[in-house]
C-alpha angles and dihedrals in degrees: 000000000000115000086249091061102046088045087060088036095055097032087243137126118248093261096052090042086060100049083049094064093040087056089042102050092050096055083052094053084040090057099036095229093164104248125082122208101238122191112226135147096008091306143040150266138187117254142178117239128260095243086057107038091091095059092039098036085090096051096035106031126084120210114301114239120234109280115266116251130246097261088046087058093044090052090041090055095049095059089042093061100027110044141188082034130159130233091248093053092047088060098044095053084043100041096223141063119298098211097136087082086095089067100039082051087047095057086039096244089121126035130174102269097178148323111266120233090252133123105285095011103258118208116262119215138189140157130294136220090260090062076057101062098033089057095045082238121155092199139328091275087070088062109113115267120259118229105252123020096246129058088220094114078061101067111093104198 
């Protein structure tokens, strides 16, 4: 749940929401239930610890999907870091088609954010709250740096 909706849910404002699921995820931790409150794309969400989840993965987990390939995970990085970014741009900084966005679309890593100003109006994408999550990512800020501030280097051409 996002800090906005647990604000309306508990009558709260968002500080004291907050403080709420600080308080909250400390008494859980206190009493070893088995679960952690853990802050991730501008909310929470209950988890299992890490020292549990092999015992409770096969309870809790649904199936895991395939592993995304490499270029799934080249394209998937581009529009991480370059945001809102069009198909075009993705494949010139690859060098080679992005049509993996279908999938990342498809697991809802990727969704449409925009159309840019360009001639014919290309689609502009960019990363969900769920890429947030998958990737146990606060928001994009907490992304690695890349060496250098411009994707320039990228570009092959």
């Amino acid at each position: 749940m996002t800090l906005a909706e647990l604000s309306r849910v508990l009558g709260l404002g968002e500080d004291a929401a907050a403080r709420a699921m600080a308080a909250f995820g400390a008494s859980l931790e206190a009493a070893a239930l088995g679960f952690v409150v853990e802050a991730v794309a501008g909310g929470y969400r209950l988890v299992v610890p890490p020292a549990l989840a092999p015992q409770l993965a096969p309870v809790l987990s649904p199936p895991a999907l395939p592993a995304l390939s490499t270029a799934a995970l080249e394209v998937l990085a581009v529009i991480a870091y370059r945001q809102p970014v069009t198909r075009a741009e993705i494949e010139a900084m690859r060098g080679a088609s992005a049509g993996t966005v279908v999938t990342l679309q498809e697991r809802e890593l990727v969704k449409v954010v925009g159309r840019s100003a360009a001639v014919g109006q290309p689609l502009l994408y960019g990363t969900t709250d769920r890429f947030l999550m998958e990737f146990g990512l606060t928001t994009l800020a907490d992304l690695p740096p890349l060496e250098g501030a411009d994707f320039a280097h990228l570009l092959r051409g």
